[in-house]
C-alpha positions as CSV (number, residue, x, y, z in Angstrom):
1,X,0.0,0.0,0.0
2,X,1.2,3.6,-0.6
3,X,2.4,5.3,2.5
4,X,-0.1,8.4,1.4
5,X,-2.6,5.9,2.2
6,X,-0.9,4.1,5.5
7,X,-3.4,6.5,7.9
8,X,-6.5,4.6,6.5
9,X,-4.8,1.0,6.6
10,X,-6.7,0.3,10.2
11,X,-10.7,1.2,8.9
12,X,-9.8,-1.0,5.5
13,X,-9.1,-3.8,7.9
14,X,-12.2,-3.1,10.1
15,X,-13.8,-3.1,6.9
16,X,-12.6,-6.5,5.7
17,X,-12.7,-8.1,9.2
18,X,-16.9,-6.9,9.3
19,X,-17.8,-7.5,5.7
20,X,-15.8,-11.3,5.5
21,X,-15.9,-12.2,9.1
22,X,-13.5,-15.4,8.9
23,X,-10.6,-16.3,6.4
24,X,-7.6,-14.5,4.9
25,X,-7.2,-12.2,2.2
26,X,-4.2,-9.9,0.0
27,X,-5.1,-6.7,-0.1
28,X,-3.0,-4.0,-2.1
29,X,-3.3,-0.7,-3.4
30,X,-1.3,0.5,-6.4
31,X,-1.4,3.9,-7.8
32,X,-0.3,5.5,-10.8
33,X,0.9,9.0,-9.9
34,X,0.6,12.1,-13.1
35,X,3.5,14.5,-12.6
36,X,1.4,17.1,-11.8
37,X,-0.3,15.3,-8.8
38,X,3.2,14.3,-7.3
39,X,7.3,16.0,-6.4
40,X,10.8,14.0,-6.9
41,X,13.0,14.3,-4.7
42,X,16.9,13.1,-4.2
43,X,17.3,10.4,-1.5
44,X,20.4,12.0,-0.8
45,X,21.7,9.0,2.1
46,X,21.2,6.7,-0.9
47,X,22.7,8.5,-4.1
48,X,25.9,9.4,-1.7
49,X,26.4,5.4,-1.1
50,X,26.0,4.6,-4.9
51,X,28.9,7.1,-5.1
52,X,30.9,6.0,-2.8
53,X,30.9,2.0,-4.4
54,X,30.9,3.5,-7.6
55,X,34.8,5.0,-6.9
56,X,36.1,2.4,-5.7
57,X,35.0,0.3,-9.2
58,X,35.2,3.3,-11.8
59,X,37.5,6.7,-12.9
60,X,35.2,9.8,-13.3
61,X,34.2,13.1,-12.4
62,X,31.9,13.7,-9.6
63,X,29.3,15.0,-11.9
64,X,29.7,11.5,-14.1
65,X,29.5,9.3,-11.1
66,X,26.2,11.1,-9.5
67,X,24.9,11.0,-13.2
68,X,25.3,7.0,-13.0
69,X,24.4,7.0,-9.2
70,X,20.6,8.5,-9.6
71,X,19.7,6.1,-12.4
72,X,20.1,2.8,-9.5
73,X,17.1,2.4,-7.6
74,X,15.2,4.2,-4.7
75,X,18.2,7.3,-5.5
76,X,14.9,9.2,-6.3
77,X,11.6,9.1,-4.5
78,X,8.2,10.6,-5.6
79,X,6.3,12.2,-3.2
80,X,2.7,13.0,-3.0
81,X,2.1,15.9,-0.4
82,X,-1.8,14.7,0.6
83,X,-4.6,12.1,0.4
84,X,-7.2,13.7,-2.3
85,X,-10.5,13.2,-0.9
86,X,-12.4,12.5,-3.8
87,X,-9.7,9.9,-5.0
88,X,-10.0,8.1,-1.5
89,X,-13.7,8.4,-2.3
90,X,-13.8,6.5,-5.5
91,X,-10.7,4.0,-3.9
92,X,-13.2,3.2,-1.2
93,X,-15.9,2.3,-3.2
94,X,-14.0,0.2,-5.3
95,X,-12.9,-1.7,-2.2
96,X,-16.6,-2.2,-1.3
97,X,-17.5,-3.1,-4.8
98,X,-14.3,-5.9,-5.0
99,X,-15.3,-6.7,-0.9
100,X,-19.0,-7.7,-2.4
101,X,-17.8,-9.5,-4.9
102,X,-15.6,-11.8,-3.3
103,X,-18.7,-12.4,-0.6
104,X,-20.8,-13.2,-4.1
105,X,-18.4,-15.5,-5.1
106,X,-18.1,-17.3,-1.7
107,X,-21.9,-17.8,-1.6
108,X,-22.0,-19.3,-5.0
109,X,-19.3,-21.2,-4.2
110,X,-20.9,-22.5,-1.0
111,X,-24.2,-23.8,-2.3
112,X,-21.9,-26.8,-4.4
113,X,-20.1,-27.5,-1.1
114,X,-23.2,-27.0,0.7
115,X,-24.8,-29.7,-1.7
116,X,-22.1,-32.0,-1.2
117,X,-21.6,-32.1,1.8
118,X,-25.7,-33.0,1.9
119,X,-24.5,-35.8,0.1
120,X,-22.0,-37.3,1.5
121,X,-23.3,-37.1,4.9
122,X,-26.5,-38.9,3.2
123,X,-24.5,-41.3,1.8
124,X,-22.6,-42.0,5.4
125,X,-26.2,-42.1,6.6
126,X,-27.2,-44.5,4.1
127,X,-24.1,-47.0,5.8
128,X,-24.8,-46.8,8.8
129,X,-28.0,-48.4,8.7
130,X,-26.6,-51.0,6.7
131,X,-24.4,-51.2,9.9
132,X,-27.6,-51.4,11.7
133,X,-28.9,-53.9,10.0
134,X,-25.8,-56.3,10.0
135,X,-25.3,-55.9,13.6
136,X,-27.4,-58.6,14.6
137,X,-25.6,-60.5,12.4
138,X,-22.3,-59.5,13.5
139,X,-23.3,-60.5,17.1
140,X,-24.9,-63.9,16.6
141,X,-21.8,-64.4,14.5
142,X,-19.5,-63.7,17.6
143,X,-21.3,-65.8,19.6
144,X,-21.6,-68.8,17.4
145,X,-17.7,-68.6,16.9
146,X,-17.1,-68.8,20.8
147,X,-19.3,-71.3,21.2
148,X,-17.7,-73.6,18.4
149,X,-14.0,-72.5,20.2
150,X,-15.1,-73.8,23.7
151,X,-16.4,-77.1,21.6
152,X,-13.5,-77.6,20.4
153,X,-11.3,-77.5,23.6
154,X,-13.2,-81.2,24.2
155,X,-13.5,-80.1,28.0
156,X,-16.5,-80.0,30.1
157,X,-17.4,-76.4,31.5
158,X,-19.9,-74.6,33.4
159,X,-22.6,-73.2,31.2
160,X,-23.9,-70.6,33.4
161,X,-20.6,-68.9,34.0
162,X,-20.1,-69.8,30.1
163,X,-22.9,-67.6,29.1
164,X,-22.2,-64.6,31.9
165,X,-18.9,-64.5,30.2
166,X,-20.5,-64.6,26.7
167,X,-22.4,-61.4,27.7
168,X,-19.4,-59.8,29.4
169,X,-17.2,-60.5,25.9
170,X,-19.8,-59.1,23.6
171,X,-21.1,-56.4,25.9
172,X,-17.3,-55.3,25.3
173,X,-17.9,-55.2,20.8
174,X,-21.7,-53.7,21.4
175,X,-21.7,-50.4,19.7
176,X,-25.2,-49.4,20.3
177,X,-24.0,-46.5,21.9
178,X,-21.7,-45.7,18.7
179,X,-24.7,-46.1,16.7
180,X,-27.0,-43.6,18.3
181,X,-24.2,-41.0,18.5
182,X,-23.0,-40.9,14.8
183,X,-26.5,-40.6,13.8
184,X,-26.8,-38.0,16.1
185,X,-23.6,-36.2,15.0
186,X,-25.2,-36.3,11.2
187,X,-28.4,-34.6,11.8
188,X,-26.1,-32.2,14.0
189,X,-24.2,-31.8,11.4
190,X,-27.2,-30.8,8.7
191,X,-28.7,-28.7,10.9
192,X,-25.4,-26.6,11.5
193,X,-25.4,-26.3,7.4
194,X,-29.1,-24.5,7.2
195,X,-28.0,-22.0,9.8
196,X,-27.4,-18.5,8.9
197,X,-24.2,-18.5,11.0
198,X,-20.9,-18.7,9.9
199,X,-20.0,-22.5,11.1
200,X,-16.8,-24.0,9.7
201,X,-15.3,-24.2,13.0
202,X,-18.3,-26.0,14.1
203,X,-18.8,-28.0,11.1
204,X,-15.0,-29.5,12.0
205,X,-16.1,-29.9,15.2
206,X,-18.7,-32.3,14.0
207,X,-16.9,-34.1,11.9
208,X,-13.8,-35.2,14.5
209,X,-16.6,-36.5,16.7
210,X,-18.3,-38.6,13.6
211,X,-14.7,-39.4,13.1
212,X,-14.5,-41.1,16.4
213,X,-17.4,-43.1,16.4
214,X,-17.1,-44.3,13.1
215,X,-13.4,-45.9,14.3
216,X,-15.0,-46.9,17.4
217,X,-17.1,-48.8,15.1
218,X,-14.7,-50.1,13.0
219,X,-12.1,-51.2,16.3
220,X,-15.1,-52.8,17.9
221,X,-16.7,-54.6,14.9
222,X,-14.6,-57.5,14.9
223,X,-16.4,-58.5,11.6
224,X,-15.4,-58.1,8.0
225,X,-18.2,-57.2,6.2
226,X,-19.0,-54.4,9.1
227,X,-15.6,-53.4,9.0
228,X,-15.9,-52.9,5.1
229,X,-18.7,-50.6,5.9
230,X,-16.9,-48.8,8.5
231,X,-14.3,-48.3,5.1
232,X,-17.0,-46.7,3.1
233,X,-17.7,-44.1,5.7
234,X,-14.2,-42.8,6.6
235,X,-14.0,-42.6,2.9
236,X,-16.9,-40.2,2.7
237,X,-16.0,-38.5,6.0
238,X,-12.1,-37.7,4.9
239,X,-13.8,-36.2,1.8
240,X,-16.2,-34.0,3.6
241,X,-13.0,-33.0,6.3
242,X,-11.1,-32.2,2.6
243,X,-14.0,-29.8,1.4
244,X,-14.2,-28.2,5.3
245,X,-10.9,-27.2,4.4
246,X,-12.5,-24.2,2.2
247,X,-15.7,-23.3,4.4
248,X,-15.2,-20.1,6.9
């Protein structure tokens, strides 16, 4: 930015902060000065070092050395006295009008994430009750493969303490509670999208705790074709952290 224009620096980034809330943006200013609008003057500190290398690498007069010295950069500055008023005017509201359309663009942009993220979480949705459905499955399937282990040991035990100890083992691989809370976590996550806030923090928030019961899931499955489920979902769910990536 111009140093004319350094005493406005703070309400531009009041401006920006307010008008985009979250996320990070380059701003600049570049101006083309007329001669008439603007003074040169030597930077005298500057010109006298250029001089000084310049002897010690070429022969000439004083006069031939400052000639070469003020052509190297900053040995001249321009200098604009004051802000004009009616130049800040239209700068301003071409910050506004760029400020809008950035916001235009990020609104477009966020109904297609918007819709995929619908989507996905749909399609997790969609999984987990197959989940739900296999579960039974996956729990007569533990039980039957205990029982057939004991079988095979050839020994004689204790039913009763058998079966408490069948209950115990599967009590520890029941992921009802895992169930309830990912769908949960989903409609959470839906409803966070349809509100008017700005909710990217949030949304992440969300999705680390469908994160963790989807691999609580997964860890306490102990049954292929659940696990392959579980697979389908982090697949979705790494998308949908990807796209989060962009949401303010």
């Amino acid at each position: 930015m111009p140093s004319i224009y350094r005493e406005k620096e703070l309400s531009i980034r009041k401006l920006l902060a307010d008008k985009l809330v979250r996320g990070k943006v380059d701003f600049s200013i570049y101006v083309e000065a007329t001669a008439e609008d603007t003074s040169t003057q030597i930077n005298t500190p500057v010109v006298k070092q250029y001089m000084e290398q310049l002897r010690q690498v070429v022969e000439g007069s004083e006069i031939e050395l400052l000639k070469m010295a003020v052509k190297f950069p900053d040995a001249l500055n321009t200098v604009r006295e004051e802000i004009d008023e009616n130049e800040w005017n239209i700068i301003s509201k071409e910050i506004n009008a760029a400020v809008a359309d950035l916001n235009s663009y990020r609104l477009n942009e966020g109904k297609v994430l918007e819709q995929d993220f619908i989507n996905r979480i749909d399609t997790i949705g969609s999984v987990l009750e197959q989940v739900i459905a296999m579960d039974p499955e996956r729990v007569e399937g533990v039980r039957e493969r205990l029982h057939k282990g004991v079988a095979e040991l050839k020994e004689k035990y204790d039913e009763n303490r058998f079966e408490q100890e069948l209950v115990y083992y599967i009590e520890k691989f029941d992921i009802t509670e895992e169930k309830v809370r990912l769908k949960n976590h989903l409609n959470y996550f839906i409803e966070s999208i349809n509100s008017e806030e700005s909710n990217g923090k949030k949304l992440g928030f969300i999705s680390q705790e469908m994160g963790r019961e989807i691999n609580t899931i997964g860890s306490k499955s102990n049954y292929a074709p659940m696990q392959q489920l579980v697979v389908q979902m982090k697949d979705e769910l790494e998308k949908i952290k990807e796209q989060l990536l962009n949401v303010l």
